[in-house]
PDB file of N, CA, C and O in Angstrom:
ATOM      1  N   UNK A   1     -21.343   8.204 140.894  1.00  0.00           N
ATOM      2  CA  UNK A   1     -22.478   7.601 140.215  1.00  0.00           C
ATOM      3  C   UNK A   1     -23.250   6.723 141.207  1.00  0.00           C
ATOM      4  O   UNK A   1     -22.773   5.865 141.950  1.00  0.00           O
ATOM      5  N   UNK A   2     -25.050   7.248 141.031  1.00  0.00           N
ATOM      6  CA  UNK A   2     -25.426   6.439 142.390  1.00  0.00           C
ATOM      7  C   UNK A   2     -25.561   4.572 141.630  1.00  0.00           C
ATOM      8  O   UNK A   2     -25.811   4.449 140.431  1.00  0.00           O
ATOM      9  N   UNK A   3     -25.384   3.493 142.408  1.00  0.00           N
ATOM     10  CA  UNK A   3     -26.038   2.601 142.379  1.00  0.00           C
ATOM     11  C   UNK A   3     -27.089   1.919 141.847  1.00  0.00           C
ATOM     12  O   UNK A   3     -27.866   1.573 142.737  1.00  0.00           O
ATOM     13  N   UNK A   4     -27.456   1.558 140.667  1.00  0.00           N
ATOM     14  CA  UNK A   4     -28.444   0.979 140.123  1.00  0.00           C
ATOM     15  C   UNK A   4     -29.194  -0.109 140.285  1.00  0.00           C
ATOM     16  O   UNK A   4     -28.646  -1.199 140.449  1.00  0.00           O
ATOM     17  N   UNK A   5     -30.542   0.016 140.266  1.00  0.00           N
ATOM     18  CA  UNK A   5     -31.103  -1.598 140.354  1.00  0.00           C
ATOM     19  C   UNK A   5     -32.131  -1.461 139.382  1.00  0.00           C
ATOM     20  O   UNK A   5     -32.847  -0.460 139.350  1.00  0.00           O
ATOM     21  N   UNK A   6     -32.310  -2.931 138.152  1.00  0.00           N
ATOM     22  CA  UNK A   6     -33.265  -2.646 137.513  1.00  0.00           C
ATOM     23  C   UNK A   6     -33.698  -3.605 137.486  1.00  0.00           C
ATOM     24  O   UNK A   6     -33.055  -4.604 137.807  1.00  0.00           O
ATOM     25  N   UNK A   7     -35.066  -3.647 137.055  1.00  0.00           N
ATOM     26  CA  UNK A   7     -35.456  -5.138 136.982  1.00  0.00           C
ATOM     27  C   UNK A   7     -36.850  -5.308 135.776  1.00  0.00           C
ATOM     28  O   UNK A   7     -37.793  -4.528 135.913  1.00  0.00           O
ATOM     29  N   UNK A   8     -36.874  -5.906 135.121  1.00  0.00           N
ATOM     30  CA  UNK A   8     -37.819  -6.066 134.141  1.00  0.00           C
ATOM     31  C   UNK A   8     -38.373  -7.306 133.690  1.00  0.00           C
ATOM     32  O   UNK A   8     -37.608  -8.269 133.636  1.00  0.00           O
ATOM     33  N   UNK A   9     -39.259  -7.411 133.443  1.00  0.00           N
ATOM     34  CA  UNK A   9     -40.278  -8.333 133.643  1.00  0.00           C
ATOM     35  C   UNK A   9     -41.532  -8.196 132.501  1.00  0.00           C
ATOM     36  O   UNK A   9     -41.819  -7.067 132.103  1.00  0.00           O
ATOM     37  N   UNK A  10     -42.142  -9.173 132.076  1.00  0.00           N
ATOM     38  CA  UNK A  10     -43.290  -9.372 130.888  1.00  0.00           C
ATOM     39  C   UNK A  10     -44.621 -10.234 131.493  1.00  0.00           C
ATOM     40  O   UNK A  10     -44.485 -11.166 132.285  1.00  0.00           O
ATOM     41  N   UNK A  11     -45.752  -9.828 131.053  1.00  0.00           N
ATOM     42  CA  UNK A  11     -46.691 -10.437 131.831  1.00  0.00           C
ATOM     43  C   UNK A  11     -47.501 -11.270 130.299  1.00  0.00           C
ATOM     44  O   UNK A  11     -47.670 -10.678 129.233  1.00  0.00           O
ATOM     45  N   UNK A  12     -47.807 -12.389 130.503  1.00  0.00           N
ATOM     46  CA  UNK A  12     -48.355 -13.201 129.312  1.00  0.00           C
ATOM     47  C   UNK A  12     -49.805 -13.824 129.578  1.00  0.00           C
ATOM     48  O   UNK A  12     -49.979 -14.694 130.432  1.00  0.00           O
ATOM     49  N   UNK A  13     -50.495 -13.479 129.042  1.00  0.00           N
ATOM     50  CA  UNK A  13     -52.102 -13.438 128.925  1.00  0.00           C
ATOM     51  C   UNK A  13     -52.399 -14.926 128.893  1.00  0.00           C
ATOM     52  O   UNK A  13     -52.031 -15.425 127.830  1.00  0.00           O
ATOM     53  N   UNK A  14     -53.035 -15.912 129.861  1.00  0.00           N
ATOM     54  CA  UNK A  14     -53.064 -17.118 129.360  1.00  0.00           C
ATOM     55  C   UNK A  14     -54.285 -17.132 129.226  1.00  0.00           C
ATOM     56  O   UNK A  14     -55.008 -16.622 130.082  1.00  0.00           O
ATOM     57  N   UNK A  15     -54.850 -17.812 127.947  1.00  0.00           N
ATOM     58  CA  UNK A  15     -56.555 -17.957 127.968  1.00  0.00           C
ATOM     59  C   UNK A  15     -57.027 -19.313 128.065  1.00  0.00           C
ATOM     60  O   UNK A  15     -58.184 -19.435 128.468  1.00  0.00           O
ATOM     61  N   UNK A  16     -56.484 -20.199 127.827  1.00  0.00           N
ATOM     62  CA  UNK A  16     -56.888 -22.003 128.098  1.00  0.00           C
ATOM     63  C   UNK A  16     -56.015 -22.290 129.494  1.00  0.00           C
ATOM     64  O   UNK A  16     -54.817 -22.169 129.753  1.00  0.00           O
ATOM     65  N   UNK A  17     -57.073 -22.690 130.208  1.00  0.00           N
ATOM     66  CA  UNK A  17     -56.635 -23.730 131.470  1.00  0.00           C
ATOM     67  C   UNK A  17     -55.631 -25.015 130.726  1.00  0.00           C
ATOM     68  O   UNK A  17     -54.831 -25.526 131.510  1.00  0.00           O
ATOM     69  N   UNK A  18     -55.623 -25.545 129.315  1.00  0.00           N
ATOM     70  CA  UNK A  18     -54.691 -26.664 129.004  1.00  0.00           C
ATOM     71  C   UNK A  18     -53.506 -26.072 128.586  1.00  0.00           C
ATOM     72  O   UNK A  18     -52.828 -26.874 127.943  1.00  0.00           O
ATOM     73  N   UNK A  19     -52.989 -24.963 128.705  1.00  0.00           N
ATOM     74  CA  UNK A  19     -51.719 -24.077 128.195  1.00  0.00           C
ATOM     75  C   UNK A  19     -50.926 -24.387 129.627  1.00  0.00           C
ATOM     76  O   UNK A  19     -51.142 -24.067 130.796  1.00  0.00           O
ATOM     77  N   UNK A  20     -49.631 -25.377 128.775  1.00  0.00           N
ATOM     78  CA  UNK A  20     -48.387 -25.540 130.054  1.00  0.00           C
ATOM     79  C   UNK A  20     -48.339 -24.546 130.575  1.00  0.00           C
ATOM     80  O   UNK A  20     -48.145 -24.937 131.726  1.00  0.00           O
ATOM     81  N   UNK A  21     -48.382 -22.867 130.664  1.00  0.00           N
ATOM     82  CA  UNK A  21     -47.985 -22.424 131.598  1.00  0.00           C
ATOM     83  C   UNK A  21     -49.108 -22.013 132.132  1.00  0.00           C
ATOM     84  O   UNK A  21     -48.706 -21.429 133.139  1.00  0.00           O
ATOM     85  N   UNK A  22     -50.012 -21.949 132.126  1.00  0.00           N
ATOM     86  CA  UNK A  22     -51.054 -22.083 133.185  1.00  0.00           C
ATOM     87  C   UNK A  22     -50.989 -22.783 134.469  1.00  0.00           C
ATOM     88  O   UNK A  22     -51.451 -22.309 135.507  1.00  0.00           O
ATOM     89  N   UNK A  23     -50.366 -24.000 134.373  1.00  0.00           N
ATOM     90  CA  UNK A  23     -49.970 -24.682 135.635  1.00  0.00           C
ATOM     91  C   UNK A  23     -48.438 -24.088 136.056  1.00  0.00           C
ATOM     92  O   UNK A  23     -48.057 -23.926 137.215  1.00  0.00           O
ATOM     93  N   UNK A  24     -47.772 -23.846 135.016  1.00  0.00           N
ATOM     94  CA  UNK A  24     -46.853 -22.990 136.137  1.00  0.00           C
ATOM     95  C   UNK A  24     -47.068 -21.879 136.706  1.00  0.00           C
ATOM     96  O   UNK A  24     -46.424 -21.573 137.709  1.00  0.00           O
ATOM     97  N   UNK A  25     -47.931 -21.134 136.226  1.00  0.00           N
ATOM     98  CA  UNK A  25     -48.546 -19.829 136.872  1.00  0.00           C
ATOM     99  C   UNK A  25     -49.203 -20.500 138.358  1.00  0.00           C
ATOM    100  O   UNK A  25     -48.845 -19.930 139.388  1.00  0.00           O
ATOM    101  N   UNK A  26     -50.163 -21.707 138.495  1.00  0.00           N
ATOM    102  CA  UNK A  26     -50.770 -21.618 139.702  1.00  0.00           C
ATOM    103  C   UNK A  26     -49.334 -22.125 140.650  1.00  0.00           C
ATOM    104  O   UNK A  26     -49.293 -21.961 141.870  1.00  0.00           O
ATOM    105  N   UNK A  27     -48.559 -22.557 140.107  1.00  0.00           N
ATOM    106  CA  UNK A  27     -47.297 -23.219 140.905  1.00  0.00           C
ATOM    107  C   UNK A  27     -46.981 -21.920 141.533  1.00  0.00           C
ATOM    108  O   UNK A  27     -47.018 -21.727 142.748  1.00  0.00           O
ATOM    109  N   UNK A  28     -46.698 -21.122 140.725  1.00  0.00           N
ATOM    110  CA  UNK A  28     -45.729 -19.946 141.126  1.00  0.00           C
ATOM    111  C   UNK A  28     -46.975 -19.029 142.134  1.00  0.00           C
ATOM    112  O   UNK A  28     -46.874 -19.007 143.360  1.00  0.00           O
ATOM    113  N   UNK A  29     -47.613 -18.629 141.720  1.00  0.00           N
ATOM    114  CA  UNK A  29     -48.885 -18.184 142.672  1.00  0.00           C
ATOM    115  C   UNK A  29     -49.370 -19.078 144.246  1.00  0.00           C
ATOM    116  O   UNK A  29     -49.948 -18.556 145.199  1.00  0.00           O
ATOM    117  N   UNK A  30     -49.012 -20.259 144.154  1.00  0.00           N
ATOM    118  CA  UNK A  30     -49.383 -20.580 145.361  1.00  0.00           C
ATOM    119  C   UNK A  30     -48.452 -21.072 146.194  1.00  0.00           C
ATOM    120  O   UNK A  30     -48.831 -21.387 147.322  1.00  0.00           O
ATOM    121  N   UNK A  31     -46.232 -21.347 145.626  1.00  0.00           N
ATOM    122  CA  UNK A  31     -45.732 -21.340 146.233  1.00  0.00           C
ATOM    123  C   UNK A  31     -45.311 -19.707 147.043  1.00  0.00           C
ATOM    124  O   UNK A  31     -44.841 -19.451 148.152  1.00  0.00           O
ATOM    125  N   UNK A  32     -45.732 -18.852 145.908  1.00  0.00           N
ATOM    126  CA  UNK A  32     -45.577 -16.997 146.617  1.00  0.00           C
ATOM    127  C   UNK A  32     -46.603 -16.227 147.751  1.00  0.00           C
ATOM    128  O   UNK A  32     -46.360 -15.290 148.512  1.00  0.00           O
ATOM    129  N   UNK A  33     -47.581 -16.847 147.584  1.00  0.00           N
ATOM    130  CA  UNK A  33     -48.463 -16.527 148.282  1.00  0.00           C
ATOM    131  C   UNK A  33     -48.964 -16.853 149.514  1.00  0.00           C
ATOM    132  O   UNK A  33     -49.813 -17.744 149.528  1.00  0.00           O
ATOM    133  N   UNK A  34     -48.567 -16.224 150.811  1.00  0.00           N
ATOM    134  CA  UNK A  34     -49.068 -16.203 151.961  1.00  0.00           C
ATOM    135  C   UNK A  34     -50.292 -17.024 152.384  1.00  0.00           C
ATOM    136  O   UNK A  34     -51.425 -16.637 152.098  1.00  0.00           O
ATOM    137  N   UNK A  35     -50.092 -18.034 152.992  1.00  0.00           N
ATOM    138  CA  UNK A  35     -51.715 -19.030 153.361  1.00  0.00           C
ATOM    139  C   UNK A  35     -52.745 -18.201 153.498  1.00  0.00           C
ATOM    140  O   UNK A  35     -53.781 -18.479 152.893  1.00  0.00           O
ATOM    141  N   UNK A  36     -52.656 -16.504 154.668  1.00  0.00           N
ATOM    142  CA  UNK A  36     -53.882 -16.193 154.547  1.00  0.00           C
ATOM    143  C   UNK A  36     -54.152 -15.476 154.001  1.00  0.00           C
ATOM    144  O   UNK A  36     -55.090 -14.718 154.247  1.00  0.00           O
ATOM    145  N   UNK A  37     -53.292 -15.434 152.863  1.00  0.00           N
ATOM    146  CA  UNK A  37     -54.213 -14.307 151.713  1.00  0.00           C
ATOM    147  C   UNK A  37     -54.903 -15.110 150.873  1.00  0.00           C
ATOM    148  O   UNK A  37     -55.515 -14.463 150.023  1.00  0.00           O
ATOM    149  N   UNK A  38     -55.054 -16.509 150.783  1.00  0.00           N
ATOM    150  CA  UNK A  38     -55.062 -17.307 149.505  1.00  0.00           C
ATOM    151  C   UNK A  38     -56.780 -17.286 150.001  1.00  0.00           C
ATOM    152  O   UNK A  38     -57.238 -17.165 151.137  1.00  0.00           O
ATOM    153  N   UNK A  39     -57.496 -17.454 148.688  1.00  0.00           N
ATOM    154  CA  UNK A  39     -58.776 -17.480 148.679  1.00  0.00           C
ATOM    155  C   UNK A  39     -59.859 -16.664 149.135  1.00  0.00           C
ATOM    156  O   UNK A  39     -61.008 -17.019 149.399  1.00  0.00           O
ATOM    157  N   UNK A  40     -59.329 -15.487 149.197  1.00  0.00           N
ATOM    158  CA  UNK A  40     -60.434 -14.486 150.350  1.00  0.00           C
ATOM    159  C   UNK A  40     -61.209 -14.131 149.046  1.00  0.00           C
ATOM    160  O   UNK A  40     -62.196 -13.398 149.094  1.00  0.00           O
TER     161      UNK A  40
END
């Protein structure tokens, strides 16, 4: 039996900039993100 890897994941629509996870989204987006990709 080969080896498995799975991984799953949900993506959540935020529409107000005052929704707590809105700021964790830019957290997570700008600790993942490469300096020179940011802002092009």
């Amino acid at each position: 039996m080969p080896n498995l890897l799975e991984h799953r994941f949900a993506i959540k629509r935020i529409t107000k900039t005052s929704n707590e996870d809105y700021i964790s989204a830019l957290k997570i987006c700008n600790e993942t993100t490469p300096p020179n990709n940011k802002y092009e």
